[in-house]
C-alpha positions in Angstrom: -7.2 2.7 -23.0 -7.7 5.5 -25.3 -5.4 5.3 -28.9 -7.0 7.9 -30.8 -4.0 10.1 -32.0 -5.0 13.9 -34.1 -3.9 14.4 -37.1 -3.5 17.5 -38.8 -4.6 19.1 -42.4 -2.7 22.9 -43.0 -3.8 25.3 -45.1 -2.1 28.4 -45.5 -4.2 31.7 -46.8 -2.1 34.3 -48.3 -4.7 37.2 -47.0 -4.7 39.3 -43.5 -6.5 38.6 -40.3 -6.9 39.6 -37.1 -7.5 37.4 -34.1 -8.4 39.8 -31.1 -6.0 42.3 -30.8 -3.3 40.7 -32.8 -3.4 41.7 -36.6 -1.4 38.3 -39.1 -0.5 39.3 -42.4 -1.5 35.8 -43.5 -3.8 32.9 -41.8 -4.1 29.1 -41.4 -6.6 26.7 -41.4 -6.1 23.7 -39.0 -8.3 21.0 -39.5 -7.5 18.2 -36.7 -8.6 14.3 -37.2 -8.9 12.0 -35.0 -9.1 8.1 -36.6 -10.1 9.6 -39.8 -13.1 11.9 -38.7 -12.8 15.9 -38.4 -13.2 17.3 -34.9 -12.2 20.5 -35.4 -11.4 23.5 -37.2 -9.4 26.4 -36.2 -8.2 29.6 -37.6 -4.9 30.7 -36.7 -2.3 34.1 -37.7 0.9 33.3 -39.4 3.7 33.9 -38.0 7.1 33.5 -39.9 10.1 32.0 -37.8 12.0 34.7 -38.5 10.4 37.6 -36.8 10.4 35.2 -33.8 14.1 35.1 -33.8 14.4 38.6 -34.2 12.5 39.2 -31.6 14.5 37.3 -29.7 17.7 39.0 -30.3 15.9 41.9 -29.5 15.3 40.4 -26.2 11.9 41.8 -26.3 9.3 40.3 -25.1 7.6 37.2 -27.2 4.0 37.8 -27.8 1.5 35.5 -30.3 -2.0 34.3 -29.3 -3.3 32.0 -31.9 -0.4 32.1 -34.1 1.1 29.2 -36.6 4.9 28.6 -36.5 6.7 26.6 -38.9 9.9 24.2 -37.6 10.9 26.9 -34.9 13.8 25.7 -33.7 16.8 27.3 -31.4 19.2 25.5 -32.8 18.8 26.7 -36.1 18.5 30.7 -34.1 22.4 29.4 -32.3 23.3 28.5 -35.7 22.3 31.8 -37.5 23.7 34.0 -34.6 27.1 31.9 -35.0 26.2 30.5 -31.5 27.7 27.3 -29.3 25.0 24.6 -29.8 24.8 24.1 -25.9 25.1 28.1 -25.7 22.0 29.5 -23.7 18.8 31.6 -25.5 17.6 34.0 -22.7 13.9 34.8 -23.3 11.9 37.8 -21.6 7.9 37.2 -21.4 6.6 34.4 -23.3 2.9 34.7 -24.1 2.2 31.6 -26.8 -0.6 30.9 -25.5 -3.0 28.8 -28.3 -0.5 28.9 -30.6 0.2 25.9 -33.0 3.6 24.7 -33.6 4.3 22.5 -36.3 7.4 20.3 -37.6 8.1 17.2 -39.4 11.0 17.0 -37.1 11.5 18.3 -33.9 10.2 22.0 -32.2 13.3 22.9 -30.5 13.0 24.8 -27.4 16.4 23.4 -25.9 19.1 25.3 -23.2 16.6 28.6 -23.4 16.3 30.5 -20.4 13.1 31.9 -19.7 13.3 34.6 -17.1 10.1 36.2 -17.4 6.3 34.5 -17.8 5.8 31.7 -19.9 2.4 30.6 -21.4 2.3 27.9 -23.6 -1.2 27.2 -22.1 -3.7 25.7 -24.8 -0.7 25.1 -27.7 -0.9 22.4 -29.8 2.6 21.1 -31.0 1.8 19.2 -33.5 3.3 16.1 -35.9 7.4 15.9 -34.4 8.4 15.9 -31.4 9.4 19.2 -28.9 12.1 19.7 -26.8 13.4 22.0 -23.8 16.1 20.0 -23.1 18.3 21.5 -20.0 15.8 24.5 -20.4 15.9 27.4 -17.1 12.6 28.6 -16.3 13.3 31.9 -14.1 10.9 34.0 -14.2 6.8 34.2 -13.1 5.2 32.3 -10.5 4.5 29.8 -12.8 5.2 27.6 -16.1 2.1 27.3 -17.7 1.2 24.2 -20.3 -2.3 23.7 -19.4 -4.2 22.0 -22.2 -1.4 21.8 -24.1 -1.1 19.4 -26.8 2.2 17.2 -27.5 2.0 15.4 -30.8 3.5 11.9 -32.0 7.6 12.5 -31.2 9.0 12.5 -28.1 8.6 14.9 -25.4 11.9 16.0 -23.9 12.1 17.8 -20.7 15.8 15.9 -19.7 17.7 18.3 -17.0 15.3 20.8 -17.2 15.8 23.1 -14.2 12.3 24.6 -13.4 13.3 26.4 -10.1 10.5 27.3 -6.9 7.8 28.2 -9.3 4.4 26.2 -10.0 4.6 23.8 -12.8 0.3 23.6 -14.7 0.5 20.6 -17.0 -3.2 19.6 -16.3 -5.5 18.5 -18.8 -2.5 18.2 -21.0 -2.4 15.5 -23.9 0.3 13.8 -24.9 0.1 11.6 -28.0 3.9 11.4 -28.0 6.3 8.5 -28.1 8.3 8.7 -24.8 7.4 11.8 -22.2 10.8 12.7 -20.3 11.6 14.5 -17.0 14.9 12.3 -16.4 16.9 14.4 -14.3 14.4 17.1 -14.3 14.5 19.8 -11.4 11.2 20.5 -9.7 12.4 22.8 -6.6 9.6 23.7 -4.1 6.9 24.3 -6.6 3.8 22.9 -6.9 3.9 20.5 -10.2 0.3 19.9 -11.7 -0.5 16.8 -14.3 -3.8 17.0 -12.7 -5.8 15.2 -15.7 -3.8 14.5 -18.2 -3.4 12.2 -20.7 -0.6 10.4 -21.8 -2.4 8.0 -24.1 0.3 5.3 -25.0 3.3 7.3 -24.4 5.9 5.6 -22.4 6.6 8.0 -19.3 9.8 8.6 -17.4 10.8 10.9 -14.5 13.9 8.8 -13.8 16.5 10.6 -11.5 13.9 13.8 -11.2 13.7 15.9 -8.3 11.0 17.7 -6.4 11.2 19.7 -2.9 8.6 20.9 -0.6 5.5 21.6 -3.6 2.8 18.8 -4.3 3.4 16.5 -7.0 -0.5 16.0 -8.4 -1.4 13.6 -10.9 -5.5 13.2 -9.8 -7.6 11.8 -13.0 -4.1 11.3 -15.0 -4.7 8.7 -17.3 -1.7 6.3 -18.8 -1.2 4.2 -21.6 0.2 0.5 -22.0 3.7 1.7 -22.0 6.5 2.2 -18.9 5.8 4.5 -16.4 9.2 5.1 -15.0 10.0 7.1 -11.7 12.9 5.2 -10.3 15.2 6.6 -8.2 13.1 10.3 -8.0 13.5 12.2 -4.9 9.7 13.5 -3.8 10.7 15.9 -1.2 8.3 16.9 1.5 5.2 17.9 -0.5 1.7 15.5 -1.4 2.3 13.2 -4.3 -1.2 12.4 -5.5 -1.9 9.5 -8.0 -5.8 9.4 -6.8 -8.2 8.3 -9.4 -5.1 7.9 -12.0 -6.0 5.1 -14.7 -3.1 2.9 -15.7 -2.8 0.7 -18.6 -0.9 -2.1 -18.8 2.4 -1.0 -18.7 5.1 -1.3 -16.2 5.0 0.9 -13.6 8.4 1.4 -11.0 8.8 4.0 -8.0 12.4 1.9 -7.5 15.2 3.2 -5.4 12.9 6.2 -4.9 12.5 8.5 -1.7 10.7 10.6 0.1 11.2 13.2 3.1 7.6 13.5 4.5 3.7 14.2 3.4 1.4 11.6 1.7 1.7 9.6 -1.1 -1.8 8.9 -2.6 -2.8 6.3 -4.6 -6.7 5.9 -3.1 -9.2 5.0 -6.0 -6.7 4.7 -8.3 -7.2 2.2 -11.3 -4.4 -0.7 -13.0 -5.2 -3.5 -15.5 -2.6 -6.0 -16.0 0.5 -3.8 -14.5 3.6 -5.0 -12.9 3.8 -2.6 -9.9 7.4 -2.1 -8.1 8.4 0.0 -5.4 11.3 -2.0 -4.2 13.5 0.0 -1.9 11.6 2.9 -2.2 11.9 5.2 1.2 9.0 6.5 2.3 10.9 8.5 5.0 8.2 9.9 7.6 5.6 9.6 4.9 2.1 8.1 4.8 1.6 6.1 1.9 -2.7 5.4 1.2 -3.7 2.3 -1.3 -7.3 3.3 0.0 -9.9 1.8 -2.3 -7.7 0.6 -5.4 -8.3 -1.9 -8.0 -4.8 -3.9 -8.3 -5.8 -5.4 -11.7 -4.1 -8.3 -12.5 -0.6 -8.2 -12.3 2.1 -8.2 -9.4 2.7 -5.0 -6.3 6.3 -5.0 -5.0 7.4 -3.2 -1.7 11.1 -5.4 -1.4 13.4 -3.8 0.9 11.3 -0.9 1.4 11.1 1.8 4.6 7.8 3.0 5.2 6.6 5.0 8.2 2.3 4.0 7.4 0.7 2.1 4.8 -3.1 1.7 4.2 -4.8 -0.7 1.8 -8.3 -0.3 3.3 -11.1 -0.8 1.0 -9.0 -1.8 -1.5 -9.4 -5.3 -4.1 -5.9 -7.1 -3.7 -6.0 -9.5 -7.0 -2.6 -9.5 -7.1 0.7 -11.6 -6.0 2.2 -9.0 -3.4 5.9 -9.0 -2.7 5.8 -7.3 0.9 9.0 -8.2 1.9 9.7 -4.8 3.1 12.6 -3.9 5.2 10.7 -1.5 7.8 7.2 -0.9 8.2 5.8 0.9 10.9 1.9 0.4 10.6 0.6 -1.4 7.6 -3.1 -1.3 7.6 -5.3 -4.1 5.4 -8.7 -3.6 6.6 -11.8 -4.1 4.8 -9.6 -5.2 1.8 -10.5 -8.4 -0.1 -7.9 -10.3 -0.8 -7.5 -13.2 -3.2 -4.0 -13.9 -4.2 -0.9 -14.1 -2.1 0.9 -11.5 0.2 4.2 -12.6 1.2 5.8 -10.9 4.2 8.3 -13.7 4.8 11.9 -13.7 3.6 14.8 -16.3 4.1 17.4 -13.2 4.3 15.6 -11.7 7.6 12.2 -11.1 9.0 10.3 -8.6 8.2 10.1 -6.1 10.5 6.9 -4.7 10.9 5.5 -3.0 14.0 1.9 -2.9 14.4 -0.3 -4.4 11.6 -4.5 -4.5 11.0 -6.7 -7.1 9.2 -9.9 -5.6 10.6 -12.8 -6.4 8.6 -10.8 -8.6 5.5 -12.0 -10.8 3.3 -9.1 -13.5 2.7 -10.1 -15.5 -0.2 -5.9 -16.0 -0.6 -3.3 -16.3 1.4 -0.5 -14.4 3.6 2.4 -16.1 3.8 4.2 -14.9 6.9 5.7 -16.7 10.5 3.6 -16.6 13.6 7.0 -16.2 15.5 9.2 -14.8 13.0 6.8 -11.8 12.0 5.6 -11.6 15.4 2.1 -11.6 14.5 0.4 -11.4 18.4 2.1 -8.6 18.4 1.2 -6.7 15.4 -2.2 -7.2 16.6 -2.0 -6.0 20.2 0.3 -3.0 19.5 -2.5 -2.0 18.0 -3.5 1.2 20.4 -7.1 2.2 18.6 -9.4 -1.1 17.8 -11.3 -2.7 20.5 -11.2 -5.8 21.9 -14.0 -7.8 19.2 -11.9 -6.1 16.7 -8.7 -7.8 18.1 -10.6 -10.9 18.3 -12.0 -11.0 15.0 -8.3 -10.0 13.2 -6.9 -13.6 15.0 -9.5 -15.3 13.3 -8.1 -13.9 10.2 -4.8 -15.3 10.8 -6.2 -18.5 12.4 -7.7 -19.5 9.2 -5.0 -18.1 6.9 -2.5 -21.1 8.7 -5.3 -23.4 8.4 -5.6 -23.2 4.7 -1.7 -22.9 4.4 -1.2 -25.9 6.5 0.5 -24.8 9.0 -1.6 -26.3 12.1 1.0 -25.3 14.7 0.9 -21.6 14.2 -3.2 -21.9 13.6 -3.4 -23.2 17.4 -1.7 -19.9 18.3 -3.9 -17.7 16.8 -6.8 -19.9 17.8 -5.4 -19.6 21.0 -5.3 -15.7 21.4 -8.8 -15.5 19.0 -10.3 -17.4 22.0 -8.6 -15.3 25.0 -10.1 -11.7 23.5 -12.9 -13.7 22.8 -13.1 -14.5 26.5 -12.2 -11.2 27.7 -15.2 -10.0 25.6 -17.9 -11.6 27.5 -16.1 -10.3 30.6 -16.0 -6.9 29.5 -19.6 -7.3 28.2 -20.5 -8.5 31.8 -18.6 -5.2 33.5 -20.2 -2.9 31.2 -23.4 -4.4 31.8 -23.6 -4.0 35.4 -24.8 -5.7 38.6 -27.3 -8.1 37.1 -24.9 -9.9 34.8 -22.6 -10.6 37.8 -24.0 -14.4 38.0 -21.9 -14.9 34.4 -18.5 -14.1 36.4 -18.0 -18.1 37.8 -18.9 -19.6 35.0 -16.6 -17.2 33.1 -13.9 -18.0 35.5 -14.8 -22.2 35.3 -14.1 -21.1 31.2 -10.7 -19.5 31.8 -9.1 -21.9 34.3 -10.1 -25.3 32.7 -10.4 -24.5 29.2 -7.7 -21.8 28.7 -5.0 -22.5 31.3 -5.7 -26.5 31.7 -5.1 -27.4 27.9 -4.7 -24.0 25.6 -8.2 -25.0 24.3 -7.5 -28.3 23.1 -4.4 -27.6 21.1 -2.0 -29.1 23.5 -2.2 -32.6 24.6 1.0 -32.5 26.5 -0.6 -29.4 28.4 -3.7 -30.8 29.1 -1.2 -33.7 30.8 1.0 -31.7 33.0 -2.3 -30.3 34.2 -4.2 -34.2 34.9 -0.5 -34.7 37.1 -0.9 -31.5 38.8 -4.3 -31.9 39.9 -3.5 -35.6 40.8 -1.0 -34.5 43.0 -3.1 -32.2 45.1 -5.7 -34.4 45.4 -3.5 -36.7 46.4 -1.7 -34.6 49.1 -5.2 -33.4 50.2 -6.3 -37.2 51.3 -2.9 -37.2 52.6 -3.4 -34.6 55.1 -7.5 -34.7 55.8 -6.4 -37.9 58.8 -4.1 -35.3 60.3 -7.1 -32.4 60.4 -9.4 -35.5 61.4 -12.0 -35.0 58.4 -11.3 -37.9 56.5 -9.4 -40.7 56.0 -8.1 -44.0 53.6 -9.7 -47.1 55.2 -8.2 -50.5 53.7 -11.2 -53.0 52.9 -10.0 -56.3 53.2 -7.1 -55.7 55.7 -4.1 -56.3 53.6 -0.9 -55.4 55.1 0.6 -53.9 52.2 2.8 -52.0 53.8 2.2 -48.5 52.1 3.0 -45.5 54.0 -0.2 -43.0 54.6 1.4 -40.9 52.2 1.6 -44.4 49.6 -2.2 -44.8 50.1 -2.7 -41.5 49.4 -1.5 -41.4 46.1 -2.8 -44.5 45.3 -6.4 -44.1 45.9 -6.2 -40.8 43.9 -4.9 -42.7 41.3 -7.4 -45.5 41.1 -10.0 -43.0 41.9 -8.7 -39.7 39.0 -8.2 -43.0 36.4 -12.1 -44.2 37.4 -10.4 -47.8 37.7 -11.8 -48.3 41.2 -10.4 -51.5 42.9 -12.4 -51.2 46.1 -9.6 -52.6 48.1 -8.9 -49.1 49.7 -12.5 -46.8 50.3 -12.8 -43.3 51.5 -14.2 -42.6 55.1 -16.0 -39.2 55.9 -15.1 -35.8 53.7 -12.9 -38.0 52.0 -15.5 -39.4 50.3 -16.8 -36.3 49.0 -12.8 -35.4 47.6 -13.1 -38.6 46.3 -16.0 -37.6 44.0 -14.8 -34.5 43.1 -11.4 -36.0 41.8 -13.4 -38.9 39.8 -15.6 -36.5 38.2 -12.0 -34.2 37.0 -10.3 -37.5 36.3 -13.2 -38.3 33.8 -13.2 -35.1 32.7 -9.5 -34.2 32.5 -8.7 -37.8 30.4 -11.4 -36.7 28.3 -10.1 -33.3 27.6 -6.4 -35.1 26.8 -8.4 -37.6 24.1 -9.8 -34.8 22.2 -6.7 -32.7 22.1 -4.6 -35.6 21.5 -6.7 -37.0 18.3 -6.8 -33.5 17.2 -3.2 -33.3 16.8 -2.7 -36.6 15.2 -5.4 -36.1 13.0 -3.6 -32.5 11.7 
C-alpha cells in the first residue's frame, strides 16, 4: 500500500503576479516532497485572510484561482464579527479552485452555508487538518473536490448536509489521519470517490445517508486502517466498490441497509482484511462479489437479508461466516474455494432459497445440513441450469460431506448426482432420436434395480425390503401358475410334509431366491423357467445387499 505523504516548502515573494486573469499583490512558491525528493513546484497569488472575510461579509461572491491562504478559519471570521460559534456563514459562489490552503492547525470551513457553486476542484490543503463540520451545500448542481488534496490532520465532513446535488471527490488524495462522513447527508445526488486515495487514513461514513444517486468508489484505493460504514443507509441508487484496493484494515458494512440497485464489489482487491456485513439489509438489492480476491482474512454476512448474491469467478481464501438470516439466490459458481463457508447455525437454519455451485473448485469445505439447509432443494429451484449442470453441482456437495465425514448426507447427494445423471442419458437418448431408442431398456433395467431396488448401494436395509418384495411375488407367482395349469411344485421323494400349496410355494422360492437348493421339491413346466429367473435375482439381489451392507460398515 502506498505511504508516501507530501510535504511542503513555502516561500513567500513580496512582488506582484498575475496568474491568468487574476492579478496577487504578492506570490508563493510551493515546493511539494514526497519521502524527501521534490516533485513539484508551483507558483501561487497571495491572498491575505482578511480580504476573504470581507468578502464574505460582503456576501459577494468568493473568487481565487491559484491563490495561497494562510490559517483561514470561520471560526476566527464568527469570532471577529462577534458571532455564536455554532452560528451559520452563508457563502454565495465559491470558485477556489487550485488554491492552496495552509495551517499548522486546522482550515476551518465548519456550519458555512454554501448556497451558490462551489469549486474546491484541484486545492491542496495542506499540513493540519480541514473541516466543514455540519456544513449546508445549497446551491449548484454540484460540490466539486475533484483532485483535491487533504493533508496529514483529520478530514471532517461530520453532519454535513449536502442536499440533491452531485458530490465529485474523484481522484482525490487524502494523506489525512481519519476521513469522516459520520452522519453525513447525501440526498439523491450522485456521490463520486471514483479513484481516490485514501493512503493510510482510517475512513468512516458511520450513520451516513444517501437516497436515490450512486454511491461510486471504482479504482478507490485504501490504506491499512478501518474502513467504517456501519449502520449507513444506501438508498436506492448503485454502490460501486469495483476494482477498489483495500489494505489491511478492517472493513464493516454492519447494521447497514439498502432499499434497491446493486451493490458492486466485482474485481475488487483485500489483503489480510476482516470483512463484516453482519445484519446488513440488502432490501431488493443485488449484491455482485464477481471476480474478487478475498485475501486472507475473514467475510461475515451473520444475520443478513439479501435478495441476490453472486461470488462467481471469485478466489474464496477466506473463513466465511454465511450464517445469513434470508437469502434469496446465492450464486458460487466458478469460484475456487479453499477455506470454510459456514451456512449452519445452532440458533436456526439458514434460510436460503435457491443456491448454485456450478463449475466450483472446493479445495475447503461448506459446512451446512443436507436436511436442515435443504440442499436438494437449493439445487432444483434452480429455474435456468440444465440438467448436467444440476448433476455436476451434487457432486459438489457429495464430496464436500465426504471430506467432512458426514457419510449419511454424502449418500444423499450421491443419490440425486446419480438420478440427473440418469435422466441425462435419457434426455441425451430423446434428443437424439429414433436410432438411440435400443438404449431405453437398458436405461430402464438401470432405474428400476439400481435406483429404486437399493438407492445405489447406499442403503442396505433398502436393498432388503426389495429381496422380500420380490420373494414374495415369486412366490405367489408358483402359487398360482397350478391354478392357470402352466406349472407346478412337484415333491421329489414323496414326503408328506403336510405343507399347503401355498406352504410349498414359499418354500421353493426360498430355497431357490437363497441358491440353497435342497432338491426335495423341483419345478415342473414354466415353473422351471420362474425358477431360473428368481435364482439368477436371488444371486444378484444378496449380492447387491453385501456391497451396500460392507459399504456402510466400512464408513
Amino acid at each position: 500500500m502506498e505511504t508516501g505523504v507530501a510535504s511542503y516548502n513555502i516561500s513567500l515573494v513580496n512582488e506582484p503576479i498575475t496568474i491568468g486573469t487574476y492579478k496577487y499583490e504578492k506570490k508563493v512558491e510551493i515546493k511539494t516532497y514526497v519521502d524527501d525528493e521534490l516533485i513539484d513546484i508551483q507558483i501561487k497569488g497571495w491572498v491575505p485572510k482578511e480580504e476573504v472575510y470581507e468578502t464574505i461579509k460582503n456576501k459577494d461572491s468568493i473568487d481565487y484561482e491559484n491563490a495561497y491562504f494562510l490559517d483561514f478559519s470561520l471560526n476566527e471570521y464568527r469570532n471577529m464579527n462577534h458571532m455564536e460559534n455554532t452560528s451559520y456563514v452563508e457563502f454565495a459562489d465559491v470558485n477556489l479552485k487550485n488554491c492552496f490552503f495552509d495551517s499548522e492547525l486546522n482550515i476551518d470551513f465548519s456550519y458555512a452555508k454554501f448556497n451558490g457553486s462551489t469549486e474546491f476542484r484541484n486545492s491542496v490543503f495542506s499540513n493540519g487538518g480541514v473541516s466543514f463540520y455540519n456544513s449546508f451545500f445549497n446551491g449548484s448542481d454540484f460540490v466539486d473536490f475533484r483532485k483535491a488534496v487533504f493533508g496529514k490532520g483529520d478530514v471532517n465532513f461530520q453532519y454535513v448536509k449536502f442536499g440533491e446535488r452531485n458530490i465529485l471527490f474523484s481522484f482525490a488524495k487524502f494523506y489525512g489521519g481519519m476521513v469522516s462522513f459520520v452522519n453525513a447527508e447525501f440526498d439523491d445526488g450522485h456521490v463520486l470517490f471514483n479513484s481516490a486515495n485514501f493512503y493510510n487514513s482510517k475512513v468512516k461514513f458511520h450513520f451516513a445517508s444517501f437516497g436515490k444517486g450512486d454511491v461510486e468508489f471504482q479504482k478507490a484505493k485504501f490504506g491499512d486502517q478501518t474502513i467504517d460504514f456501519r449502520r449507513v443507509e444506501f438508498g436506492e441508487g448503485k454502490v460501486d466498490f469495483r476494482r477498489t484496493t483495500f489494505g489491511k484494515g478492517y472493513v464493516t458494512f454492519d447494521e447497514s441497509s439498502m432499499v434497491s440497485g446493486k451493490f458492486k464489489f466485482s474485481s475488487a482487491r483485500f489483503k489480510e482484511n476482516d470483512i463484516s456485513f453482519d445484519q446488513f439489509d440488502f432490501g431488493e438489492a443485488e449484491l455482485l462479489f464477481e471476480n474478487v480476491d478475498f485475501g486472507r482474512g475473514s467475510l461475515s454476512f451473520y444475520d443478513a437479508i439479501i435478495g441476490s448474491i453472486s461470488f462467481k469467478r471469485s478466489k474464496i481464501d477466506v473463513f466465511v461466516n454465511f450464517c445469513v438470516k434470508k437469502a434469496d439466490v446465492v450464486d458460487f459458481s466458478e469460484t475456487v474455494l479453499r477455506d470454510i463457508i459456514d451456512m449452519k447455525t445452532d440458533r436456526e437454519n439458514v434460510k436460503i432459497k435457491t443456491m448454485y455451485l456450478t463449475g466450483m473448485r472446493n479445495l475447503g469445505r461448506f459446512i451446512f445440513s443436507w436436511e436442515e439447509n435443504k440442499l436438494k432443494s437449493l439445487i432444483l429451484s434452480q429455474k435456468d441450469t440444465t440438467i448436467e449442470e444440476k448433476a455436476e453441482q451434487f457432486v459438489v456437495i457429495k464430496e464436500n460431506f465426504r471430506q467432512s465425514g458426514q457419510y449419511e448426507e454424502e449418500d444423499k447427494a450421491y443419490v440425486m448426482f446419480k438420478r440427473y445423471e440418469h435422466k441425462c442419458d435419457l434426455n441425451h437418448v430423446f434428443q437424439t432420436g429414433v436410432k438411440e431408442y435400443w438404449k431405453l431398456p437398458g436405461l430402464g433395467f438401470r432405474w428400476l434395480v439400481f435406483d429404486k431396488l437399493g438407492l445405489f448401494a447406499t442403503s442396505p436395509l433398502r436393498v432388503l425390503f426389495s429381496m422380500l418384495v420380490i420373494y414374495s411375488l415369486f412366490s405367489l407367482g408358483f402359487f398360482i401358475m397350478p391354478y392357470l395349469g402352466i406349472g407346478d411344485i412337484a415333491n421329489s421323494v414323496d414326503h408328506l410334509d403336510h405343507l399347503t400349496n401355498l406352504g410349498v410355494s414359499f418354500y421353493h422360492s426360498a430355497i431357490t431366491f437363497l441358491t440353497i437348493g435342497y432338491g426335495d421339491y423341483y419345478p415342473m413346466e414354466y415353473a422351471r423357467g420362474l425358477s431360473i429367473i428368481e435364482g439368477w435375482a436371488g444371486l444378484f439381489l444378496m449380492s447387491y445387499f453385501t456391497v451396500a451392507f460392507v459399504r456402510k460398515i466400512l464408513r
